[in-house]
N, C-alpha and C positions, 0 to 999 in steps of 0.2 A: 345222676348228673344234675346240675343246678343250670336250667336251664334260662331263668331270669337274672341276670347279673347286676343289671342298672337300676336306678330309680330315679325317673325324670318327670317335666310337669308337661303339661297339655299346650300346647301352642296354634291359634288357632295362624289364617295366614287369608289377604285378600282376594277376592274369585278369579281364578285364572280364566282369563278368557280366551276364546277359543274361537272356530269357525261356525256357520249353524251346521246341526248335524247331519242336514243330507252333502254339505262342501266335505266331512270331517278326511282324513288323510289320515295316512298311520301313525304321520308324525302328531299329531295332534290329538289323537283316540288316546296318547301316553302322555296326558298333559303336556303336551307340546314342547318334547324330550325331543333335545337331538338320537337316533337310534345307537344302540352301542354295537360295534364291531365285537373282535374274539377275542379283543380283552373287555374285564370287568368291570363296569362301573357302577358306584354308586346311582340308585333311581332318583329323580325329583329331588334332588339336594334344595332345602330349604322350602320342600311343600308337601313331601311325604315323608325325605327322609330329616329328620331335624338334630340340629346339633346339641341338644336339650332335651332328648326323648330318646328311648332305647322301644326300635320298632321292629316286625319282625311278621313271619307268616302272611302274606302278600296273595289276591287270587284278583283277578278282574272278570266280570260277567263274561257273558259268549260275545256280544256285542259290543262290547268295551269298553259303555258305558257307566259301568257301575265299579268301585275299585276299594277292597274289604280287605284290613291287614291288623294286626294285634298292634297295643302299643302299653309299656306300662305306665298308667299315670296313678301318683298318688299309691304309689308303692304295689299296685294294682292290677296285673293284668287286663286291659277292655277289650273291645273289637268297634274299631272306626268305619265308615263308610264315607268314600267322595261318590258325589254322582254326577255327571254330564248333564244338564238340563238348560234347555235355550241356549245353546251355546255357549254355555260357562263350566267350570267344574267349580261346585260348589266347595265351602268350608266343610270339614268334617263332624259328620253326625253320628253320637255314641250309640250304637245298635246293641250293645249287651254293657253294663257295667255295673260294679257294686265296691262295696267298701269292704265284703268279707269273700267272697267268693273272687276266683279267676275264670276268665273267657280267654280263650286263645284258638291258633290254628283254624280259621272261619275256610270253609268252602264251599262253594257251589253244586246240589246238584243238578245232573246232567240237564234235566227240565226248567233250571233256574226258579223252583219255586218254591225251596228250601236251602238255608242256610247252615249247614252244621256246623258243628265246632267242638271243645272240649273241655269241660268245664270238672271242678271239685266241688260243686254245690253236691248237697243232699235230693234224693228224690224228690222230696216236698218243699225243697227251695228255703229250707228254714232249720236251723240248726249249726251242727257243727259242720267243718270241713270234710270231706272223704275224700277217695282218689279217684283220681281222671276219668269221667266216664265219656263217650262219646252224644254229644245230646244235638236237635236241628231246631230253628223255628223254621214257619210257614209266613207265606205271604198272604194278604186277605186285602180286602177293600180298604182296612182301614192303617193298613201297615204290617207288623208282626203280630204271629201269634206268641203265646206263652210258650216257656221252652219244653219241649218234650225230650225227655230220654230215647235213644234211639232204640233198647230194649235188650232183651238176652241174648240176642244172639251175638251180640256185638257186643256189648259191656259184660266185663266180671266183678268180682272184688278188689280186682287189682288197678291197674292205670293201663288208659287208653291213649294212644297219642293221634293226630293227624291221619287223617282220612284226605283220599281223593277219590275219584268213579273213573269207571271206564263210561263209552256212550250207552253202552247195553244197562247200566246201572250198578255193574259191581263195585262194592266197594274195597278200597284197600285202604289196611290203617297198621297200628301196630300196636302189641301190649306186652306186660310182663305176666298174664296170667298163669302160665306154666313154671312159673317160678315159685321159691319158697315164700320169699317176704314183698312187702307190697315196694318196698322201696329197690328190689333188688335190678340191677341196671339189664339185667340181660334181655332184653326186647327184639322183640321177631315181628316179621311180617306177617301178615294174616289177609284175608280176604273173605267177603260175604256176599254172594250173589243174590240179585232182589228175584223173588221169583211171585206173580201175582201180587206185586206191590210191596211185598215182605222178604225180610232178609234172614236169608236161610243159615244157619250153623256156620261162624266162622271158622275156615282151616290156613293151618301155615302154608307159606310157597315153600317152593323145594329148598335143599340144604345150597342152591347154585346161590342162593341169595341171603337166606340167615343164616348163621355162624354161634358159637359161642360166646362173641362179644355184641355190640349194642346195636341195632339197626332199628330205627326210628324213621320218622318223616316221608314216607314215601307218598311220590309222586307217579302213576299209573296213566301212561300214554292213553287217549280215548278209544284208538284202538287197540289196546292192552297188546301192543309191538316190545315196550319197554317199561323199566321202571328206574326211576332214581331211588334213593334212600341215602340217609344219614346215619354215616356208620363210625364209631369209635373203634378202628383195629389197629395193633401193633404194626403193620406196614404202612401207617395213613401216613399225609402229610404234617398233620397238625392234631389238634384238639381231637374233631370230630370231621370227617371228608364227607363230600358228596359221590358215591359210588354208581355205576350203570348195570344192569344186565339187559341184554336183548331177549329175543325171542328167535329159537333155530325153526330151520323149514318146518321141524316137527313138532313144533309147539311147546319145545320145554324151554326154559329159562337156563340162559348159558350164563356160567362164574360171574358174578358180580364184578364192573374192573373199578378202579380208582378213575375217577373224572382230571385226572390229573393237573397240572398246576396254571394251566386258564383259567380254574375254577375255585379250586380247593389254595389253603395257604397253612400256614402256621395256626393260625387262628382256626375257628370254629366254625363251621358251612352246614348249616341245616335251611329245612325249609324249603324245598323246591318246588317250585309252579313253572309248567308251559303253558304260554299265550294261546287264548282258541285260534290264533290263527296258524300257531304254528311258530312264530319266528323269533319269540324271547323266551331264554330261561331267564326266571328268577330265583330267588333265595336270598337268604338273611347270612349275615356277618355281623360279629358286634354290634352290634345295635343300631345298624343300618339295614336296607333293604339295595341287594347288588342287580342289578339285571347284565345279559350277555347273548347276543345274537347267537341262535337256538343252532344253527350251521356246526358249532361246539359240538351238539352231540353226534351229529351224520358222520364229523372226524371220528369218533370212537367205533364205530361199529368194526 
């Protein structure tokens, strides 16, 4: 699947001002976004989302201060950052980029004190291209650390995509390493719980959720109640849908359903993020970034 389509330039945009942050309101935590109802709408049109940039993988801290989403600039994959500070959100600062590697997929974890993401760089950061591994920096005093790889248990040979946590710290992401070829699309869910601060062997979710066709992107409720994912199957809407399973009284993961057409279109629906509060889904379309009052998903269960 070619998941970069566009090639657009950098556009920076004046500081949105805001309230100071002990006034802030919900409306204004989302740059001062009218809220969307249960249809979908484009996010921050002309400040996040741009008509001149193709953006995408969207996450905002716990406190919702901080707001980290991919964009390709200069043929490029980066990962931008606005911040809230003294009442403004600032212009966007390039938190990973280069002219030979890609950064994409940025998230949070649970501690806010790591960023991952996922990148083709080489282990030693120098050299050729390889495939997707799943890599984080750290915060420190003086900003970011260098990027680390997240390690074996989580990376193989093949391609990693999109991680999210639960609050316990497990991760969920996706790969094709069980597959023959590094390019080959058929991608599964996976999961790796942190245990004494390390992440232990990752295992697939049950078949309720991977299939023989492509499931990518997932998104893992904090209390691991649900999960999204991006799935390319012959019953979809379009392209690629954004799919749901829940969780039954007995802890297994029920059939995966189609998020159906509040959500999903003809087009291509990856990328999904819920708000820590609870009350926005996001995700990416064309080259926009959508959001949709989270209500969407309490209908499907």
């Amino acid at each position: 699947m070619t998941r970069f389509l566009s090639i657009f330039l950098l556009s920076l945009f004046p500081f949105c001002k805001v309230k100071s942050q002990a006034d802030l309101s919900d409306t204004t935590l989302y740059f001062g976004q009218k809220p969307p109802g249960l249809v979908a709408e484009v996010f921050a049109p002309g400040i996040i989302s741009l008509k001149d940039r193709y953006e995408y993988g969207s996450v905002f801290s716990r406190k919702g201060g901080e707001f980290y989403y991919s964009a390709i600039v200069n043929k490029k994959p980066q990962i931008l950052m606005h911040e809230l500070k003294n009442g403004h959100w600032r212009s966007p600062v390039i938190i990973l980029a280069s002219e030979k590697y890609e950064y994409n997929d940025p998230f949070l974890s649970p501690d806010q004190k790591k960023l991952f993401f996922i990148s083709d760089r080489p282990i030693d950061g120098q050299g050729d291209v390889k495939d997707f591994d799943i890599w984080y920096i750290e915060r420190t005093k003086d900003g970011w650390s260098e990027p680390k790889n997240a390690g074996k248990e989580i990376n193989t040979i093949k391609n990693e995509y999109y991680m999210s946590f639960t609050d316990e710290g497990t991760m969920y992401f996706s790969n094709n390493g069980d597959t023959g070829q590094a390019d080959d699309n058929n991608f599964d869910i996976r999961y790796s719980k942190l245990v004494d601060n390390n992440f232990t062997p990752s295992q697939k979710v049950s078949a309720a959720i991977n299939t023989e066709y492509y499931e990518a992107d997932v998104f893992v409720a904090p209390d691991e109640s649900y999960l999204i994912v991006c799935a390319e199957r012959p019953d979809g809407m379009g392209k690629g849908d954004l799919f749901i399973s829940f969780k039954d009284k007995n802890g297994n993961w029920q059939s995966s359903k189609n998020m159906g057409k509040r959500i999903n279109s003809e087009r291509y629906e990856f990328c999904p993020f819920v708000s820590k509060d609870g009350k926005y889904l996001f995700f990416s379309r064309d080259g926009n970034i959508f959001w949709i009052d989270a209500t969407v998903i309490d209908s499907l269960r």
